[in-house]
VMD Tcl script that builds the backbone (N, CA, C; Angstrom):
set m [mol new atoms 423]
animate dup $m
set s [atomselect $m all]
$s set {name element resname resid chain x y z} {
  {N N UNK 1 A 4.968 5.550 -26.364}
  {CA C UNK 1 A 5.449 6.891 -26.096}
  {C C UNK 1 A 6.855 7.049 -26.670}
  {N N UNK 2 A 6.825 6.798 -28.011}
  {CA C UNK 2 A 8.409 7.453 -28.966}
  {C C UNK 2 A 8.543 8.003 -28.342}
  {N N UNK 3 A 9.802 7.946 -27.848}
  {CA C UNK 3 A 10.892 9.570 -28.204}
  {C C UNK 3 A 10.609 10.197 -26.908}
  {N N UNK 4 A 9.815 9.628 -25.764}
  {CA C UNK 4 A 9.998 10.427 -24.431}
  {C C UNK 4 A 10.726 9.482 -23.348}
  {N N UNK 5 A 11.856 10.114 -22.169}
  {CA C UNK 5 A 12.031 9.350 -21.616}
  {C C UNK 5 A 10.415 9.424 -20.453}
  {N N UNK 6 A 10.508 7.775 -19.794}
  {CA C UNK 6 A 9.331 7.176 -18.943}
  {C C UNK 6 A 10.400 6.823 -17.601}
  {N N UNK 7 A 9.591 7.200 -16.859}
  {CA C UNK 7 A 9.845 6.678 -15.254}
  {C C UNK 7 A 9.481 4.950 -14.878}
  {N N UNK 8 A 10.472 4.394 -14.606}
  {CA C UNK 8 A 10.101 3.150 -14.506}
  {C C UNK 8 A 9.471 3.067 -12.342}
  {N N UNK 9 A 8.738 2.278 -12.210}
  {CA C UNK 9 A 8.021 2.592 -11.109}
  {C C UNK 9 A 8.593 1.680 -10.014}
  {N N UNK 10 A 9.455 -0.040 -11.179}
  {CA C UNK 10 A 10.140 -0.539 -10.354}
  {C C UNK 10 A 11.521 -0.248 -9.834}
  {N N UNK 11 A 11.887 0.468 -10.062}
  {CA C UNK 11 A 13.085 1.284 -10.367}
  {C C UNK 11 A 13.243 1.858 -9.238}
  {N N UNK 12 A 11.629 2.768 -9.262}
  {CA C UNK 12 A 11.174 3.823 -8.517}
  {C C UNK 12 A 11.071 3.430 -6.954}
  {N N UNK 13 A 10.549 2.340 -6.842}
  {CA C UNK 13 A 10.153 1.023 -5.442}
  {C C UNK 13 A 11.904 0.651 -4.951}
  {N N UNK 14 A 12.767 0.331 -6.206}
  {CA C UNK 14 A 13.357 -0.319 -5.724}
  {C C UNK 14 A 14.616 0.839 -4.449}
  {N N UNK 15 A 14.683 2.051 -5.048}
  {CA C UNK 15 A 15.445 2.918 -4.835}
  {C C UNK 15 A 14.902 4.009 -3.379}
  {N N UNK 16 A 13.300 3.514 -3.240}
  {CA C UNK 16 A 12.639 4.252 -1.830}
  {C C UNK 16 A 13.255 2.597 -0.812}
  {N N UNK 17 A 13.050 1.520 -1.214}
  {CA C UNK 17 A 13.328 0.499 -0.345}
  {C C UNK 17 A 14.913 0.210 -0.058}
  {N N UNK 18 A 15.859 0.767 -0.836}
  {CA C UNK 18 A 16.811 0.938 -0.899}
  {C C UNK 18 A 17.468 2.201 0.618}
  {N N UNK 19 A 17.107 3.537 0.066}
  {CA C UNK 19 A 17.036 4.055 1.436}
  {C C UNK 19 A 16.203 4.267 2.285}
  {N N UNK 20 A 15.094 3.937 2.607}
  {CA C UNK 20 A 14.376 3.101 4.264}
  {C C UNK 20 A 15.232 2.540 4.688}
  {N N UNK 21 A 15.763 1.414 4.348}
  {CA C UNK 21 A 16.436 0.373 5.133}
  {C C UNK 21 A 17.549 1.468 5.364}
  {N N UNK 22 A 18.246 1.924 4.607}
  {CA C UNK 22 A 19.554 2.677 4.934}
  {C C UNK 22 A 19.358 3.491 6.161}
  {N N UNK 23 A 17.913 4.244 6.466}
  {CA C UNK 23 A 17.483 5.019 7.068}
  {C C UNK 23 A 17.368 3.871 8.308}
  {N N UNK 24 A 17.181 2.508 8.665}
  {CA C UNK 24 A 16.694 1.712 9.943}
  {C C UNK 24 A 15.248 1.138 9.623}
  {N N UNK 25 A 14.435 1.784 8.711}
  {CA C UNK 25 A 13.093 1.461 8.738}
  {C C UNK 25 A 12.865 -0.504 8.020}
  {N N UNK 26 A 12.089 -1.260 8.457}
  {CA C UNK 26 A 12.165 -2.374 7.862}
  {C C UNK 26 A 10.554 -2.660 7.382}
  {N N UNK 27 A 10.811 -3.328 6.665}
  {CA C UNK 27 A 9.351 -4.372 6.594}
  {C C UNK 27 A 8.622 -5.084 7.025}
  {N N UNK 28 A 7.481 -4.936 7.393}
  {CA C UNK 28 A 6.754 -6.297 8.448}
  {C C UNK 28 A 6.139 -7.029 7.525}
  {N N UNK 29 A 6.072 -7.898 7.412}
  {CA C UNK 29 A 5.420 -9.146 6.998}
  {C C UNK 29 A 4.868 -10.210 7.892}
  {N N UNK 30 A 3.571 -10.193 7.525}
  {CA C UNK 30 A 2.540 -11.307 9.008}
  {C C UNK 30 A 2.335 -12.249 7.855}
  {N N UNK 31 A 2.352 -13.334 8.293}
  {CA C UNK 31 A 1.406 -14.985 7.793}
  {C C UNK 31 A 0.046 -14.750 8.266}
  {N N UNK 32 A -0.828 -15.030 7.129}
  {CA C UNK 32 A -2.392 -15.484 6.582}
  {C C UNK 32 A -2.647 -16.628 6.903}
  {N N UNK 33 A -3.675 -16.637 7.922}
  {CA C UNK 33 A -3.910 -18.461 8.160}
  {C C UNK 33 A -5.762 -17.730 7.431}
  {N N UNK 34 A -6.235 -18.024 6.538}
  {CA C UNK 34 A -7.538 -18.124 6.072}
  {C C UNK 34 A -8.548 -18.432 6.914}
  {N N UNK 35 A -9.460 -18.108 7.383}
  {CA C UNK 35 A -10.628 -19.001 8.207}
  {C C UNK 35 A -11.444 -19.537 7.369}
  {N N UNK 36 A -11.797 -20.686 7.759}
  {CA C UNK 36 A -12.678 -21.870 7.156}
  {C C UNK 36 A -14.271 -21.434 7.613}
  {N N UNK 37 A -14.097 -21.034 8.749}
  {CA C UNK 37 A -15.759 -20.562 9.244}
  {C C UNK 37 A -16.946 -20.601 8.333}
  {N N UNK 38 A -16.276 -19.544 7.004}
  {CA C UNK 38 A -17.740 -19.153 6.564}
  {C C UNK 38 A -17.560 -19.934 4.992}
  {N N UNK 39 A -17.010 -21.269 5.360}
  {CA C UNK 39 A -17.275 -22.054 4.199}
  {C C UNK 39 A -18.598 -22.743 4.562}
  {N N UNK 40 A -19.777 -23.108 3.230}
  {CA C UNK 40 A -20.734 -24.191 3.555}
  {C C UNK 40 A -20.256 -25.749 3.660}
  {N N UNK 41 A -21.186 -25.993 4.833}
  {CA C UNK 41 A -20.844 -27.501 5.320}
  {C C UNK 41 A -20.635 -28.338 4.380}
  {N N UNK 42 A -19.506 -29.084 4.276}
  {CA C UNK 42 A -19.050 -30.501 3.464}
  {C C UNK 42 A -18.055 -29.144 2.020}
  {N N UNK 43 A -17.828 -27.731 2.127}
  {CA C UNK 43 A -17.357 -27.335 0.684}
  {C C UNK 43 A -16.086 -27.737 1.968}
  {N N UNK 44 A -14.675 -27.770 0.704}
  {CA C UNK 44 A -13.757 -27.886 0.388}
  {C C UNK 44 A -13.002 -27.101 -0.523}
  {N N UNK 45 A -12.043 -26.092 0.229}
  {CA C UNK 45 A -11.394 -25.074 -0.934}
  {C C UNK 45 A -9.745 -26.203 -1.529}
  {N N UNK 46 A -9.874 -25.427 -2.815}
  {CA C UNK 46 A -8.516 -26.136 -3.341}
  {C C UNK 46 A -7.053 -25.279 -3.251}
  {N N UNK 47 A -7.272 -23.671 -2.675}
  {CA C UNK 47 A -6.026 -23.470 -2.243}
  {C C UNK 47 A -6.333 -23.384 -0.731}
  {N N UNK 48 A -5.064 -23.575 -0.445}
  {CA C UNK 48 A -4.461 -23.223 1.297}
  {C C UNK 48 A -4.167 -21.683 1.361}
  {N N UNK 49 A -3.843 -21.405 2.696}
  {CA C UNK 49 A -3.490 -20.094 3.635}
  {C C UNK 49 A -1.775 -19.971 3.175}
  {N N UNK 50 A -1.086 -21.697 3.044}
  {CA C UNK 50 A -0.317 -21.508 3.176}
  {C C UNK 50 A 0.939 -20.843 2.544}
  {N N UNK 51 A 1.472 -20.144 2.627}
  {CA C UNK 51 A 2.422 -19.069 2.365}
  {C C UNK 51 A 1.886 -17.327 1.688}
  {N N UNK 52 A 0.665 -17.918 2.378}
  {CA C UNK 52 A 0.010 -16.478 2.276}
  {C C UNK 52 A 0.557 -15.177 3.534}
  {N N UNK 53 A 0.667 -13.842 2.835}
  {CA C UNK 53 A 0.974 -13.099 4.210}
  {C C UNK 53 A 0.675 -11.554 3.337}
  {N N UNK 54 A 0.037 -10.592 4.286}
  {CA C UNK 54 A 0.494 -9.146 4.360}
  {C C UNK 54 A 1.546 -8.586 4.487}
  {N N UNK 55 A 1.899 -7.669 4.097}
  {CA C UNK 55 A 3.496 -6.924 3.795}
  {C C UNK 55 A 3.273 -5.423 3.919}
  {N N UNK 56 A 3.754 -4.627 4.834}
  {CA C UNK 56 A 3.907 -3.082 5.119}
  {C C UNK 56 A 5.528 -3.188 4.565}
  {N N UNK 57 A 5.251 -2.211 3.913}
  {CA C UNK 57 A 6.723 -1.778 3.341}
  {C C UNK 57 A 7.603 -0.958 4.169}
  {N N UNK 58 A 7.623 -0.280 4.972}
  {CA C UNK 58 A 8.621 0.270 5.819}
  {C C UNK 58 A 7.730 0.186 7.002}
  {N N UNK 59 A 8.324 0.353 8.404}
  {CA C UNK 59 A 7.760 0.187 9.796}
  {C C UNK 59 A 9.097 0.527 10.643}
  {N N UNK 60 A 8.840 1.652 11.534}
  {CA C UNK 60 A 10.124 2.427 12.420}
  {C C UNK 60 A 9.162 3.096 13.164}
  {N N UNK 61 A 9.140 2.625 14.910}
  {CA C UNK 61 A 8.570 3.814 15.741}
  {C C UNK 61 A 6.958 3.564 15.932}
  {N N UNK 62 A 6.212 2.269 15.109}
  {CA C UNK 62 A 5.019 2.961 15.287}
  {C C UNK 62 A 4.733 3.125 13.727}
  {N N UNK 63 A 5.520 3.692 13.140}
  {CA C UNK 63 A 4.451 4.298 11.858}
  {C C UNK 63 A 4.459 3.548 10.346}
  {N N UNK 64 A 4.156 3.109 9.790}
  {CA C UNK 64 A 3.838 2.545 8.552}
  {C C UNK 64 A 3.765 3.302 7.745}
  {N N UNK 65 A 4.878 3.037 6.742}
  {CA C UNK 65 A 4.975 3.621 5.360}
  {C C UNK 65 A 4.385 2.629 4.384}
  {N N UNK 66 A 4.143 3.133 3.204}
  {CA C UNK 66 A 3.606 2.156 1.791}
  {C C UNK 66 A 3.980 3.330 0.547}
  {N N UNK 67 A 5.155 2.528 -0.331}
  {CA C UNK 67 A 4.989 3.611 -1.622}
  {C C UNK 67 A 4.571 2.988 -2.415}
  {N N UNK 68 A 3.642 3.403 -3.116}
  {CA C UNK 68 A 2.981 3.196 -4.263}
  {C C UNK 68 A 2.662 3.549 -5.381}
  {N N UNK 69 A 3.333 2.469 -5.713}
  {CA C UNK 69 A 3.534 3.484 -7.897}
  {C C UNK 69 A 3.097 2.055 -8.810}
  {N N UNK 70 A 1.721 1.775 -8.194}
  {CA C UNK 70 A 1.102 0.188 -8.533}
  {C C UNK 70 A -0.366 1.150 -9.294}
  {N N UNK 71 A -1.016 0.064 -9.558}
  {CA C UNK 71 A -2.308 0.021 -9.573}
  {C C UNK 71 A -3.526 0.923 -8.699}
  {N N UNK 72 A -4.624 1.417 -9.319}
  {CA C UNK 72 A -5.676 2.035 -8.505}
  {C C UNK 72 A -5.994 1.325 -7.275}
  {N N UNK 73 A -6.275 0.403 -7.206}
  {CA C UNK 73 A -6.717 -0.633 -6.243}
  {C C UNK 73 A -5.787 -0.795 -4.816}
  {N N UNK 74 A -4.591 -0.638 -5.394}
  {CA C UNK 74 A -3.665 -0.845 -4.322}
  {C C UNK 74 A -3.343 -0.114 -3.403}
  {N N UNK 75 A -3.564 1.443 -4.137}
  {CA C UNK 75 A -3.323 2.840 -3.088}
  {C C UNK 75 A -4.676 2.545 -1.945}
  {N N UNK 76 A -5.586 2.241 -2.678}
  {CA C UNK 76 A -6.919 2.455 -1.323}
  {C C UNK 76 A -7.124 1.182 -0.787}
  {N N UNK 77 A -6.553 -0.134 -1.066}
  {CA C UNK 77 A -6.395 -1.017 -0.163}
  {C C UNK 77 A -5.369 -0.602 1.296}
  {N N UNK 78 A -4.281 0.235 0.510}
  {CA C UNK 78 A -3.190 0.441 1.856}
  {C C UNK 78 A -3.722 1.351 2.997}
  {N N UNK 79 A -4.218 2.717 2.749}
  {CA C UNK 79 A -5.390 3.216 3.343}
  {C C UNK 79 A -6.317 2.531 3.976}
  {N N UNK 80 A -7.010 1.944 3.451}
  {CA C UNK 80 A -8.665 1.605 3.501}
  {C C UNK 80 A -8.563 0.552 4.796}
  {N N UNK 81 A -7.412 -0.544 3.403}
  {CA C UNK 81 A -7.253 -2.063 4.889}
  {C C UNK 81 A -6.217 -2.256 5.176}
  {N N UNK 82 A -5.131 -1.941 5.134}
  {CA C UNK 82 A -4.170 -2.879 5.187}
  {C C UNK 82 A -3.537 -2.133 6.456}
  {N N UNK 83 A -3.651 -0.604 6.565}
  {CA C UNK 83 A -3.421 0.094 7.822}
  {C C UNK 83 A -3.526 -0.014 8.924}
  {N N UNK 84 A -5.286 -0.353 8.928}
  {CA C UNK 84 A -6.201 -0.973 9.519}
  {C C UNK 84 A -5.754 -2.312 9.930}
  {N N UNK 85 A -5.215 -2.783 9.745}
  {CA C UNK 85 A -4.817 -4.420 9.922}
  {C C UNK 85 A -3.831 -4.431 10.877}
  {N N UNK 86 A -2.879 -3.563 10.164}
  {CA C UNK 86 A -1.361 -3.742 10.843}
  {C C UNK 86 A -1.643 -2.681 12.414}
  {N N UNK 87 A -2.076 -1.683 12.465}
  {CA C UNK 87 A -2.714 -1.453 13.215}
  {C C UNK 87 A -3.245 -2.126 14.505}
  {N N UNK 88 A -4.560 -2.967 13.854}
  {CA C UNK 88 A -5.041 -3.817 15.338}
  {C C UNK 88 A -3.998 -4.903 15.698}
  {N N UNK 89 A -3.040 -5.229 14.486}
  {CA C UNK 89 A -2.032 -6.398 14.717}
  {C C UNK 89 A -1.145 -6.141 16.095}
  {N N UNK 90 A -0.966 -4.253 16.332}
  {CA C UNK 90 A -0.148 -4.072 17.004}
  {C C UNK 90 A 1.378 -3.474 16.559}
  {N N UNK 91 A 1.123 -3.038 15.046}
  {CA C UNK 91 A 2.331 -2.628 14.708}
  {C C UNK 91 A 2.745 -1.537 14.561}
  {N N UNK 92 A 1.476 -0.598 14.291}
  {CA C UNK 92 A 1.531 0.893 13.886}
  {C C UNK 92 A 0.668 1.012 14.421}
  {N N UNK 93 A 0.691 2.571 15.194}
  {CA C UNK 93 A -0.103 3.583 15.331}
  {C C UNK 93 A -0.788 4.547 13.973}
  {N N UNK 94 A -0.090 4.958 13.103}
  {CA C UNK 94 A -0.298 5.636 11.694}
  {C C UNK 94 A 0.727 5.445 10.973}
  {N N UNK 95 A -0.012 5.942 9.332}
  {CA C UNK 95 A 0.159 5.239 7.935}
  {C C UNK 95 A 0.898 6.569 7.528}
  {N N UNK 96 A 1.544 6.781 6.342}
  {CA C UNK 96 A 2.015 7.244 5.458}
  {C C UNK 96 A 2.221 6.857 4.085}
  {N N UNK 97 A 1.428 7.543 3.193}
  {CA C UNK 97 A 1.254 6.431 2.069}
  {C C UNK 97 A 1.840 7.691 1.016}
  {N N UNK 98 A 3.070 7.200 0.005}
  {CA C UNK 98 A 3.867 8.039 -0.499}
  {C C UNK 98 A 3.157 7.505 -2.053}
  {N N UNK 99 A 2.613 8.392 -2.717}
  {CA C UNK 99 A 2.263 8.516 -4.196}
  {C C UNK 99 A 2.586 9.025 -5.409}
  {N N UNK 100 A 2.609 9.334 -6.706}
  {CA C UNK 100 A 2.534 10.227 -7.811}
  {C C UNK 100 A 1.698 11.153 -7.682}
  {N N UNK 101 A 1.932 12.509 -8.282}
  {CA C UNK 101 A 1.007 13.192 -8.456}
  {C C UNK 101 A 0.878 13.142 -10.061}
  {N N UNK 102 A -0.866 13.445 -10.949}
  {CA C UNK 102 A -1.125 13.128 -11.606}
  {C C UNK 102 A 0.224 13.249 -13.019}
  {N N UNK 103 A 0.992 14.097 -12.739}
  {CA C UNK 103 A 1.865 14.557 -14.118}
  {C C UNK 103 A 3.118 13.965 -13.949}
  {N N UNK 104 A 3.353 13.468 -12.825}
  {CA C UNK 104 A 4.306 12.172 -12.255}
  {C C UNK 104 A 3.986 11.324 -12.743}
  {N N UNK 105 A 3.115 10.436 -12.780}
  {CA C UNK 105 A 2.300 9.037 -12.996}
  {C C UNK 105 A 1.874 9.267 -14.536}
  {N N UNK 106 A 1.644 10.227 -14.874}
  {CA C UNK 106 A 2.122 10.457 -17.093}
  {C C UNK 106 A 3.144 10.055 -17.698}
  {N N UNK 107 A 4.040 10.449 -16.337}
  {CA C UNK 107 A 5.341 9.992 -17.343}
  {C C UNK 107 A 6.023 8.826 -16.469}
  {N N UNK 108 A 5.129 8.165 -16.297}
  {CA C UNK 108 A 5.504 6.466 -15.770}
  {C C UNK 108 A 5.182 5.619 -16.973}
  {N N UNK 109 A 6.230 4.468 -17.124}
  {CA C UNK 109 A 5.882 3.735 -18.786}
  {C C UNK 109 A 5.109 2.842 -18.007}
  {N N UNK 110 A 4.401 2.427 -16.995}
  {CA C UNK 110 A 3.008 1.558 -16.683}
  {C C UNK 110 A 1.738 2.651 -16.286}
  {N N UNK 111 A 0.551 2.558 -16.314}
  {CA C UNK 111 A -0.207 3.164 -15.812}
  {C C UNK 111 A -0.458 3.127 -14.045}
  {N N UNK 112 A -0.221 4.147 -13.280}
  {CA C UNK 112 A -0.182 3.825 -12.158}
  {C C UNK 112 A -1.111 4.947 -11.179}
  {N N UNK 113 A -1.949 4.568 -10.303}
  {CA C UNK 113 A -2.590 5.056 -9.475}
  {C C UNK 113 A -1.571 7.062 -9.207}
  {N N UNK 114 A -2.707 7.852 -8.800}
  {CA C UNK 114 A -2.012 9.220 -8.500}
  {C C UNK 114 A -2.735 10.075 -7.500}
  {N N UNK 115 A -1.721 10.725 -6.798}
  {CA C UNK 115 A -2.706 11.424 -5.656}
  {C C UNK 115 A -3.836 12.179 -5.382}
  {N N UNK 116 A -4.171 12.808 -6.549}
  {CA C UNK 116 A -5.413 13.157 -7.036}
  {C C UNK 116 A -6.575 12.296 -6.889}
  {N N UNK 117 A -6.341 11.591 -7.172}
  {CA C UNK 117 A -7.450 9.969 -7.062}
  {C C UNK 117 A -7.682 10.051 -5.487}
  {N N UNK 118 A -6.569 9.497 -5.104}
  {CA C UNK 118 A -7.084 8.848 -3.528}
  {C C UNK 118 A -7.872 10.288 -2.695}
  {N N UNK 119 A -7.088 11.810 -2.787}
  {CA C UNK 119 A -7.480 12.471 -2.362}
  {C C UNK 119 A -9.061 12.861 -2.704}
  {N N UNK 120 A -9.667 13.080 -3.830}
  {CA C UNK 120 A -11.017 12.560 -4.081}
  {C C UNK 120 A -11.870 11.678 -3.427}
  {N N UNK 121 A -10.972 10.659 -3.567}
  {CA C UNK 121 A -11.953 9.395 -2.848}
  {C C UNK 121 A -12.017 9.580 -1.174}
  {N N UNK 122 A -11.318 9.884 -0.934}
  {CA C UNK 122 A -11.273 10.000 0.714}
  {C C UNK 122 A -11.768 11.233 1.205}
  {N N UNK 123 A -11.929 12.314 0.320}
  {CA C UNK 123 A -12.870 13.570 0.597}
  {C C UNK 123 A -14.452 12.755 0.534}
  {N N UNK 124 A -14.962 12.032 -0.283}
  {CA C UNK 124 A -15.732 11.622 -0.996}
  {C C UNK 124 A -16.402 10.999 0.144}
  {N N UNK 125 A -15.613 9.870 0.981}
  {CA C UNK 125 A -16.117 8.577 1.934}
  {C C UNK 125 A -16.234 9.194 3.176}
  {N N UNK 126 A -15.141 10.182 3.133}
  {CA C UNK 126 A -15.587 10.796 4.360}
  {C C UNK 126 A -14.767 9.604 5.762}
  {N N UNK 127 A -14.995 10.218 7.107}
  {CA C UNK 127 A -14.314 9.486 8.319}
  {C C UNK 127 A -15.154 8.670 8.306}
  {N N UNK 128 A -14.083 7.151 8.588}
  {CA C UNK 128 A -14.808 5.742 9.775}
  {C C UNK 128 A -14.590 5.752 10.690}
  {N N UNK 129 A -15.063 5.129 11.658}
  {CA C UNK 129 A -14.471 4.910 13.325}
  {C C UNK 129 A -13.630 3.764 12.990}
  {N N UNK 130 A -12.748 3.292 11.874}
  {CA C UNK 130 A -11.858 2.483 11.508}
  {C C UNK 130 A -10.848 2.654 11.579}
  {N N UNK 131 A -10.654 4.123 10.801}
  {CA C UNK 131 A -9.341 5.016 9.595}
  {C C UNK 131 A -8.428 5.006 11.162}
  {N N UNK 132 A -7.492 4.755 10.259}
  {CA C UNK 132 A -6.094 4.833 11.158}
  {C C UNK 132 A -5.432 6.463 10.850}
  {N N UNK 133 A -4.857 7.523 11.478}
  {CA C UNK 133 A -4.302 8.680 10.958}
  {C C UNK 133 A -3.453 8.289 9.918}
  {N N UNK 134 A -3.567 8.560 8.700}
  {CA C UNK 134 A -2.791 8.634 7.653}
  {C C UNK 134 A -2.564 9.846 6.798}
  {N N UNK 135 A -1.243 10.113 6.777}
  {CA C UNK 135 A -0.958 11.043 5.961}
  {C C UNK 135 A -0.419 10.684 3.949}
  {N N UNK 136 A -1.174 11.154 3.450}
  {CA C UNK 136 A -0.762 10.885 1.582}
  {C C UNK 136 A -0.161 12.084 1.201}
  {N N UNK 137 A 0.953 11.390 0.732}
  {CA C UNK 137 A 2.409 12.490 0.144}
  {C C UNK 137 A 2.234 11.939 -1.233}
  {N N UNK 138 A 1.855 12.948 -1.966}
  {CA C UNK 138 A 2.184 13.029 -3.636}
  {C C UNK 138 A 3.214 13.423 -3.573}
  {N N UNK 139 A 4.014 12.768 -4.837}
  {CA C UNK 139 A 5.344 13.433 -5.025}
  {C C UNK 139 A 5.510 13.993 -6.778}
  {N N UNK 140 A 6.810 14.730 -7.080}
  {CA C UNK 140 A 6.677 14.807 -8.505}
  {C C UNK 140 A 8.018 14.716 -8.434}
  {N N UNK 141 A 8.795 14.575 -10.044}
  {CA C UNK 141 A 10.153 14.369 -10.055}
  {C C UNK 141 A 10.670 15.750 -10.896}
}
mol reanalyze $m
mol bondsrecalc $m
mol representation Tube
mol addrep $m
């Protein structure tokens, strides 16, 4: 993309995590212990659990934030599971998941997931007796 300026996304992460914290809000991070359960008898895995963990990016009050200016995959993991997780963990009541909107995420120099997408997909799947209340904020610059 000559000759246009691009939105850098780490830039973008680093400067929402920048004021959260300023704001009080922090990060939770839980440790992954893996279960062995549904390995077959006598297998043997070659990595460990260990220094494995989940990460909510902001947490104040109850509510879970996640901004995301990553990958497709990552917006509907934070939704889908990871809400869900922190949730039954006991950490949040509801999600807030802060995004691009599609002409935002054009002029990002990585390709990155946009609110258009998730909003589709979640019209699409429709309610679980899972879904945690989450609200998705597209943003534009």
């Amino acid at each position: 993309m000559v000759g246009r300026t691009l939105y850098d996304p780490k830039a973008l992460n680093k400067t929402f995590k920048r004021e959260f914290n300023r704001l009080g809000w922090d990060e939770v991070r839980i440790p992954c212990e893996y279960p062995t359960k549904y390995y077959a008898n006598g297998y043997r895995p070659r990595i460990s659990s260990g220094g494995a963990f989940r990460e909510m990016d902001f947490v104040k009050e109850r509510l879970g934030v996640e901004v995301q200016f990553g990958k497709y995959a990552f917006m509907v993991y934070n939704v889908a599971a990871k809400m869900t997780i922190f949730r039954n963990l006991g950490f949040i009541e509801a999600g807030l998941e802060i995004v691009p909107m599609k002409q935002f995420a054009d002029r990002m120099s990585t390709g990155v997931s946009y609110f258009e997408q998730i909003a589709w997909d979640l019209e699409q799947r429709g309610v679980a007796d899972i879904d945690v209340p989450a609200l998705i904020i597209g943003i534009d610059a």
